[in-house]
N, C-alpha and C positions, 0 to 999 in steps of 0.2 A: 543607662538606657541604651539598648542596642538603636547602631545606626542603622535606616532605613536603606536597603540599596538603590545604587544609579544605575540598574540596569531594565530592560524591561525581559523578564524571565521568558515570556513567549517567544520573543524574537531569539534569542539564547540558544532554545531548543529547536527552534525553526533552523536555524545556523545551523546546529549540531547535529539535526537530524540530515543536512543536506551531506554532511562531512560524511557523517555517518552511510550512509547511502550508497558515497562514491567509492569511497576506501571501504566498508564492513566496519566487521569490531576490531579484528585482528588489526587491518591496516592503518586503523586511528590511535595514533599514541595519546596520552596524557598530553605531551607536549603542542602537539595539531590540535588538542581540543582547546589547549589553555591561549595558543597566538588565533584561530579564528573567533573564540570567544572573547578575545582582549581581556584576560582573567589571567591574576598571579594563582598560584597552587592555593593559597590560602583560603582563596577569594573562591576560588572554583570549587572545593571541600565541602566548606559554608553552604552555598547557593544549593548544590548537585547530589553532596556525598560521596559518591562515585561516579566512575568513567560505568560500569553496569547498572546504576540508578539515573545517569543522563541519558544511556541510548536505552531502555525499557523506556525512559520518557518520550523520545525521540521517535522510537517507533509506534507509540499510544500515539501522538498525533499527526504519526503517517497516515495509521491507519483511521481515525477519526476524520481526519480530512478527506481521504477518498470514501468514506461511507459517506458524510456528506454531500458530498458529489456527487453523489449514485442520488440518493434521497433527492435532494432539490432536482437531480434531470427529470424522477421519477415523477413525482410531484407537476412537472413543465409539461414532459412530454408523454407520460402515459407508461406503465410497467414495460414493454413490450421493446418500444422503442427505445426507451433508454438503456434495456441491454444492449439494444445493435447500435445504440452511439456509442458506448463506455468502452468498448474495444480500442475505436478510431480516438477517444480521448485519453486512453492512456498513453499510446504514442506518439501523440503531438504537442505534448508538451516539452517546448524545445529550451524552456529553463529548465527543467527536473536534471537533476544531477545526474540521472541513470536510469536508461528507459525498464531496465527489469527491476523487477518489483522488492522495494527493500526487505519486504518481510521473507521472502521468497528464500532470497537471498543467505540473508541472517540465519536462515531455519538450516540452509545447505552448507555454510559455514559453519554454524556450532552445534548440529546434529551428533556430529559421530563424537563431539568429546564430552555429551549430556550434559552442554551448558544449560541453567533456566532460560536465558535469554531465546534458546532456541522452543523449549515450550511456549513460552510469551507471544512468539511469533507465530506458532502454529495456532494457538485460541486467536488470534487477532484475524489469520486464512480464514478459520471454523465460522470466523462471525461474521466473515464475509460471504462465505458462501451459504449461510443461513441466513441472510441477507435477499442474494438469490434467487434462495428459495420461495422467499417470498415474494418476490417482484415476481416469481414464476403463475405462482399458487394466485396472482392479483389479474395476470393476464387469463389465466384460463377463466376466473369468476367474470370477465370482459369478455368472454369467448374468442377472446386472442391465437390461444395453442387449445390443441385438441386437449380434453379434460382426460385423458386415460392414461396419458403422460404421467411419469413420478416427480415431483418440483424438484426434490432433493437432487434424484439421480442429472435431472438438467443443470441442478445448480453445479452438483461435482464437476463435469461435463465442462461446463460455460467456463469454471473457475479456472479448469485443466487445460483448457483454449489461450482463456487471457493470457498465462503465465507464461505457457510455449509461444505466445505471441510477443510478448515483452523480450525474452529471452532472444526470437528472434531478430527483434527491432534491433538489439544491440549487435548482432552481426553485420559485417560487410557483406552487401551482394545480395541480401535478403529484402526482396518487397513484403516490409511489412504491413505497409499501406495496402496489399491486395487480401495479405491473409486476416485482414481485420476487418474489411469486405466482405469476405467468406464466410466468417465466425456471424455477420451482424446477417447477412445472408440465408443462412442454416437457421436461423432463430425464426425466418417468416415463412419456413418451411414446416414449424412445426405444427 
């Protein structure tokens, strides 16, 4: 009878996905994953399979958790409004290991050598900003934004904002703080 493990697997990937995040794929060896995880080779094998079946895990509940996020502010404060919070919330998160966006990341890292990891990450953007779309498509049924608006084109749009805003967060000398203002700004103009 196989033994039951002593770990709790969420916290695992929660670890992993932070490691993951800071360093990419490239910069997390086997070995960075097996001492933050407190896992012998063996043990990590068993549980994981692999160093590319832990971070596809890693990044399934990045991105899970900030859809999440989106949905419950949605749900609090209204379609409209919680695009122009979610700007100023993705950069103040002052535990997040890395204020630009893993997936983002991931995609610009293993694009050019047609890793799958880098598709993963791109369907994970697509379902964000299909996402969006619809928080978009909810405000105008509110009479929020003008109805002649394209959702989509806004979603591309808004997605293309966050990402240059995250990107700049991580710069020195960058008030990200203003340009997340401006993004949430633009949205009460439409």
């Amino acid at each position: 009878m196989p033994r039951k493990p002593n770990y709790d697997r969420n916290e695992l990937i929660d670890r992993s996905r932070d490691l993951f995040w800071r360093r990419g794929w490239a910069g997390t060896s086997l070995k960075d994953l097996e001492a933050v995880l407190q896992m012998k080779p063996g043990s990590f094998y068993a549980a994981f399979g692999s160093k590319d079946a832990l971070f596809k895990l890693a990044m399934e509940k990045y991105a899970m958790d900030g859809l999440e996020r989106l949905k419950q502010m949605a749900e609090k404060l209204g379609p409209i409004k919680a695009l122009q919070r979610f700007p100023m919330m993705a950069i103040e998160n002052e535990d997040a290991p890395a204020k630009a966006c893993m997936l983002s990341k991931t995609l610009l890292e293993l694009q050019a050598h047609n890793h799958p990891l880098a598709k993963e990450a791109n369907l994970h953007l697509l379902r964000m900003e299909s996402h969006f779309a619809e928080l978009f498509e909810q405000a105008q049924a509110f009479g929020e934004i003008d109805s002649d608006l394209d959702p989509q084109v806004l979603a591309r749009r808004y997605q293309s904002d966050l990402l240059g805003l995250r990107v700049s967060a991580e710069r020195e000398g960058i008030d990200a703080t203003a340009i997340a203002t401006e993004i949430a700004d633009s949205l009460a103009r439409l």
